[in-house]
C-alpha positions as CSV (number, residue, x, y, z in Angstrom):
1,X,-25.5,-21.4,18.5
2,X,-23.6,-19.4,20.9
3,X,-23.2,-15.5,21.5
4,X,-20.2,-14.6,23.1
5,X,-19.6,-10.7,23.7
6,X,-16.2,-9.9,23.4
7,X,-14.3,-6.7,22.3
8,X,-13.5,-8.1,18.6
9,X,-12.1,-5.7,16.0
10,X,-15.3,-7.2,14.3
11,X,-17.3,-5.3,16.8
12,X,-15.7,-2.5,17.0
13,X,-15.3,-1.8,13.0
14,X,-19.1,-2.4,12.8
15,X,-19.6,0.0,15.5
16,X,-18.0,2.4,13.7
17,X,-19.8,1.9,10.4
18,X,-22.7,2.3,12.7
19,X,-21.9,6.1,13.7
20,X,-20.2,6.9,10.7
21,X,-23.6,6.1,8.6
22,X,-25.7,8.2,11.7
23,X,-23.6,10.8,11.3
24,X,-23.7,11.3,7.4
25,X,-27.3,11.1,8.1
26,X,-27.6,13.6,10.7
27,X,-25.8,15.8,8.4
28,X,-27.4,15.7,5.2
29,X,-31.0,16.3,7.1
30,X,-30.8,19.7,6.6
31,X,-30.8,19.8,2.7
32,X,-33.1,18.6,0.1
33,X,-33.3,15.0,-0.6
34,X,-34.8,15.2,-4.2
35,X,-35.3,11.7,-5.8
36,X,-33.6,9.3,-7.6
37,X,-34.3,11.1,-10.6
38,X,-33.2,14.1,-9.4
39,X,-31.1,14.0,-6.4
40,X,-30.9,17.1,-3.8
41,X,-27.7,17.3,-1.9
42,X,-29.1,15.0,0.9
43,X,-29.2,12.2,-1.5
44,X,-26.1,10.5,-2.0
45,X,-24.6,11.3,2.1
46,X,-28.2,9.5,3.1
47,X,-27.9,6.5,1.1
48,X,-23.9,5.9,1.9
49,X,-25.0,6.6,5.5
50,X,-27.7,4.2,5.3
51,X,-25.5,1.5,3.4
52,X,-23.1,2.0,6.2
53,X,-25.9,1.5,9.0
54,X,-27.1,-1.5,7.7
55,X,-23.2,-2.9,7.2
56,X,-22.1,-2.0,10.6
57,X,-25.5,-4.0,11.8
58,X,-24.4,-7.5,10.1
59,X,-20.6,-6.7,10.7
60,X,-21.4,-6.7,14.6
61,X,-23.8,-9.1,14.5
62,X,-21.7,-11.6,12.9
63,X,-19.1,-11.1,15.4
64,X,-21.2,-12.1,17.9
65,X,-21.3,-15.4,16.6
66,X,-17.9,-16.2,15.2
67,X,-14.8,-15.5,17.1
68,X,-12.3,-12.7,16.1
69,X,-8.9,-11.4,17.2
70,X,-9.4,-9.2,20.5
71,X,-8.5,-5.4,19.6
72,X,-5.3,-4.2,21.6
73,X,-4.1,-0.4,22.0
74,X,-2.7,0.7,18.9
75,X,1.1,1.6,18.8
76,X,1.4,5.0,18.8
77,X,4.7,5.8,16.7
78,X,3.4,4.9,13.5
79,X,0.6,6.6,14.0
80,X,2.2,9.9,15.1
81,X,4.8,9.9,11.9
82,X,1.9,9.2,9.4
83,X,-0.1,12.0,10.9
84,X,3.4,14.3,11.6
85,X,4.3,13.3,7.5
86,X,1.1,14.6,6.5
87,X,0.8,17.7,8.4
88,X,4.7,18.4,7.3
89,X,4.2,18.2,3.8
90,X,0.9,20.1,4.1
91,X,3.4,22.8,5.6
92,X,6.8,22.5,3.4
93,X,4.2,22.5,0.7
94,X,4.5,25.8,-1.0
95,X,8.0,26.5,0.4
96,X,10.1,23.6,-0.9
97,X,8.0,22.6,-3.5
98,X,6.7,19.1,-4.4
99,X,9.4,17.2,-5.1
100,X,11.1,18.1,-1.5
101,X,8.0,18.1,0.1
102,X,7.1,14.8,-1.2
103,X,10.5,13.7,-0.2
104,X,10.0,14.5,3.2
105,X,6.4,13.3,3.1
106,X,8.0,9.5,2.3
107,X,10.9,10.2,4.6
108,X,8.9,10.3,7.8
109,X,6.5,8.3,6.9
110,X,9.1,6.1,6.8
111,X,10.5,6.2,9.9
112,X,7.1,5.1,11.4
113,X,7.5,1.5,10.1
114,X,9.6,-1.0,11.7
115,X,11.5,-2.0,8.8
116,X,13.0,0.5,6.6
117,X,15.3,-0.3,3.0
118,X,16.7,2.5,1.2
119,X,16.3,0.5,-1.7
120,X,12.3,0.6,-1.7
121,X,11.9,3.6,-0.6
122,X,13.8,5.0,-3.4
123,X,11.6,3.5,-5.7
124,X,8.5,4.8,-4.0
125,X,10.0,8.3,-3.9
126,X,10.3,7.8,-7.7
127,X,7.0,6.2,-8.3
128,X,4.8,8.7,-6.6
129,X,7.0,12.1,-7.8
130,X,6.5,10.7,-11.1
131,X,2.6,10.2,-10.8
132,X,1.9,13.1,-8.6
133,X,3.4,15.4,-11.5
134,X,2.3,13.4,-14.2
135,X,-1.6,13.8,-13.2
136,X,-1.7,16.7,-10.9
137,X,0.4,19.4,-12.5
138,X,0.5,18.2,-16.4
139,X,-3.1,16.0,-16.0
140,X,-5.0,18.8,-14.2
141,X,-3.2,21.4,-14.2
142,X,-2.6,22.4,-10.9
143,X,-0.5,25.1,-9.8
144,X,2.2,23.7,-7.5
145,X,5.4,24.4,-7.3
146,X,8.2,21.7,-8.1
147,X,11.2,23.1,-6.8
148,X,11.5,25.9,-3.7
149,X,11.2,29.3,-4.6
């Protein structure tokens, strides 16, 4: 058996199981933990944290052991359109409604990807109008607007 440290995404996914568990940890210190009969606050954070502690452990470990794909930059376009289509619809929100909003939502989104067909994207502009009204304004009940104001 042979360890060979390399910069795998293996390593670096468990990594971050590692301080994403820590953290929920840290964070749920300061309320009561209760028990499993009657769980405090603290309960459910601590034992997800925990779970992803001792996940992010075998994930790294393993990929010490096996070999994995090297981790390369990320591309930064798609990343700046999903995070620019998010904070835009969170904006256009109450102003246009949900229907344009959503539409502009899946529009830049969109532009992110390198391949792009009017065809599907139609679809998914259908699809998730459809369900989003479907189950948040008739299912729930929320207030949103459909149409601008």
């Amino acid at each position: 058996m042979k360890i060979k440290f390399n910069r795998s995404k293996d390593l670096i996914a468990g990594l971050i199981f590692i301080f994403f568990g820590i953290a929920a940890i840290w964070l749920a210190q300061d309320y009561p933990m209760g028990n499993a009969r009657r769980m405090g606050p603290a309960y459910f954070p601590s034992i997800i944290g925990g779970a992803l502690v001792i996940f992010g452990f075998v994930i790294s470990a393993r990929s010490l052991w096996s070999l994995s794909e090297p981790v390369r930059l990320p591309t930064l376009r798609p990343l700046i359109m999903i995070i620019g289509a998010v904070v835009g619809f969170a904006l256009l929100l109450k102003p246009l409604g949900l229907v344009l909003a959503l539409f502009v939502l899946i529009l830049i989104s969109c532009l992110g990807g390198s391949e792009f067909r009017l065809r599907e994207v139609a679809i998914l502009y259908i699809l998730l109008v459809l369900i989003a009204v479907i189950f948040f304004v008739y299912g729930l009940g929320l207030q949103f607007s459909l149409w601008p104001t």
